[in-house]
N, C-alpha and C positions, 0 to 999 in steps of 0.2 A: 504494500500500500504506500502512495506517495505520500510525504509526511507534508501535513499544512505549514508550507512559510513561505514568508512573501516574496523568496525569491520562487518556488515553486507556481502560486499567483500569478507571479508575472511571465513564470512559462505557460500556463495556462493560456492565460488572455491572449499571448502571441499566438499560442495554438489556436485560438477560438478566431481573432482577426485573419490568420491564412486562410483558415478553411472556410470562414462566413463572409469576412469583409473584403478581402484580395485586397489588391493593390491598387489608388488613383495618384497617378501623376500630378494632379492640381492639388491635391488635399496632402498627400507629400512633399511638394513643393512649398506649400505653404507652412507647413511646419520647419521645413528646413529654413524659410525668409524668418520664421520668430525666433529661431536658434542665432541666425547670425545678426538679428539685432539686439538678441541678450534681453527678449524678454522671457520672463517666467514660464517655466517648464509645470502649467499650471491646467492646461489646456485637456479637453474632456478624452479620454482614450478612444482610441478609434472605434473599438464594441458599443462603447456609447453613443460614439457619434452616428455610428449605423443606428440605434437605437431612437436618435433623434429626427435623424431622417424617417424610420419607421412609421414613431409617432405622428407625422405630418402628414403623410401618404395616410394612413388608417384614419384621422382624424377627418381629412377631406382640409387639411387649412391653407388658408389662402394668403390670410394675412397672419403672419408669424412675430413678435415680439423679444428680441432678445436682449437682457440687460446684465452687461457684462461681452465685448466682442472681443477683448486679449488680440489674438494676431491672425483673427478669421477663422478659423480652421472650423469650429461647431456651425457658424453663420454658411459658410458653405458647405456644410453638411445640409444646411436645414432649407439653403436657396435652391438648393439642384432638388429639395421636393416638395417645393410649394408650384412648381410647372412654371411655363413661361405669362403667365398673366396673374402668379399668385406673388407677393413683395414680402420683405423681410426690412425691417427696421429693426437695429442693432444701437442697444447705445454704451460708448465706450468712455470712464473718467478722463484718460490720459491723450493726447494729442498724439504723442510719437508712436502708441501702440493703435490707436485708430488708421494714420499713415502707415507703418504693413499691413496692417487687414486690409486697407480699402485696394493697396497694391496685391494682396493675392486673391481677394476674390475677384477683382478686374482680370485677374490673369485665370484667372479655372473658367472666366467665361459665364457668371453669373453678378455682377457687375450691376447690369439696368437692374435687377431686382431687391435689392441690399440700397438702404436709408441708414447710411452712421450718420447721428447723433452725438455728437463730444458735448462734455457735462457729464457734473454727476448728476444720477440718475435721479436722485431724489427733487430735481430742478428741473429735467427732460422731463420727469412722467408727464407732470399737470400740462406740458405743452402739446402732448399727440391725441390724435385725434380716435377715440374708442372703436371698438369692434374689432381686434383680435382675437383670432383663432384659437392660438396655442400659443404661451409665456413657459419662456423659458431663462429662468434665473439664476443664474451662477455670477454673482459680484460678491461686494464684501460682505459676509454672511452675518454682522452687526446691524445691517439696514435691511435684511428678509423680510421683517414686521412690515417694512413701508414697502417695499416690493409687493408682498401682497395684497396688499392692500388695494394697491393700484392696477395688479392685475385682475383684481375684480370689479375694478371702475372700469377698464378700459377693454374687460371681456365680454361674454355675454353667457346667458346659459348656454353647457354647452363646451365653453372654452377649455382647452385643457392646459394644465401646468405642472409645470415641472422643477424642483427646487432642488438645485443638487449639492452636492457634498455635506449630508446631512448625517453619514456617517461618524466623520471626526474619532476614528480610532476609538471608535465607544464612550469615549468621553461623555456622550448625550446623556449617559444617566448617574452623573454626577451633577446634583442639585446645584453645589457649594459651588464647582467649576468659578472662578472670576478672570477666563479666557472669555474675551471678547465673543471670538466666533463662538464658543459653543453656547455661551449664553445667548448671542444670537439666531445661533440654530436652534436651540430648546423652545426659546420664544417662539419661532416660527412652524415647529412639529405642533405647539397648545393652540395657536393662533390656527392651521391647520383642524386640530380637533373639535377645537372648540367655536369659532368662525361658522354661523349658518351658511355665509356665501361658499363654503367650498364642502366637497365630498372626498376625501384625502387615503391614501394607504402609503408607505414607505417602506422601502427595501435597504437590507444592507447588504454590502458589496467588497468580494474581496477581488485583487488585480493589480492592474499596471500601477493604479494610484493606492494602491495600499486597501488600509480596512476603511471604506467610505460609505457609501449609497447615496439614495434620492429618495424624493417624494414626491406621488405623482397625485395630483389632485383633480376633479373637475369643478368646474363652478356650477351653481347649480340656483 
């Protein structure tokens, strides 16, 4: 039996990406443009990102939400399946990491479909314009409370969402925790439960990123 650790995890997930996800020239490309501008090696794993594409295709979403774009790589996952008439609005805090994004998803050829927004998000939300399909949030996990918030302002029933890295190496069930993120993320799993506007489950996840997961909610 192979023993669980995270180095075994991450042969796993490699295994799981050859044989489910192959290989795309644009979405390796772009990963390789955020390496050589030395941002954060923070970016959602490729099984994920397959998964986030999924999510879009299944859901039927047209207009997609994403807050938090790092160096593209999930945004073009999510633009190649929203089709050539469905748009993706991305909003990213940093200037220099919006300029590689915007350069590689121009280059994978999904481009006209992608709306970055620079700002923090908590200053973008109140400015777009509602009815989004599917939110998906992976920014700084301190501000999820107001993230969702807004994405059930700006959803509709219906909309589905997605809050990732709620995992946090199990941290989540440590009350006392006075770690930002995961006081942010606890906030956001209650906020989640407890929140009429949403209908919520979450998964935990072992892999490329370690012990994490998400939580997928629909608004309702």
């Amino acid at each position: 039996m192979v023993e669980s650790t995270p180095q075994n995890w991450r042969a796993a997930d490699d295994y799981l990406a050859e044989t489910l996800v192959g290989h795309d020239p644009a979405l390796e490309a772009a990963l390789a443009a955020q390496r050589a501008a030395g941002l954060p090696e923070i970016e959602v794993a490729p099984v994920a990102g397959k998964l986030l594409n999924l999510l879009v295709r299944i859901s039927g979403a047209k207009r997609v939400l994403e807050i938090g774009t790092l160096g593209g790589y999930s945004t073009i996952w999510m633009a190649g399946a929203v089709g050539e008439t469905g748009r993706v609005t991305t909003i990213e805090a940093e200037a220099a990491n919006a300029a590689v994004a915007r350069a590689s998803i121009d280059s994978a050829g999904v481009g006209e479909r992608v709306d970055i927004r620079i700002g923090r998000a908590a200053d973008v939300l109140p400015t777009l314009v509602g009815g989004f399909d599917l939110v998906f949030i992976d920014a700084d996990k301190e501000s999820n409370t107001i993230y969702l918030d807004w994405a059930a302002r700006l959803g509709h029933p219906g909309t589905v969402v997605i809050v990732d890295n709620i995992g946090r190496s199990g941290d989540i069930v440590d009350a006392g925790s006075a770690d930002p993120m995961v006081v942010g993320t606890r906030d956001a799993l209650r906020m989640l439960g407890e929140d009429p506007r949403f209908d919520a489950t979450a998964l935990q996840t072992v892999g490329l990123k370690g012990w994490d997961g998400f939580a997928l909610a629909v608004i309702v």
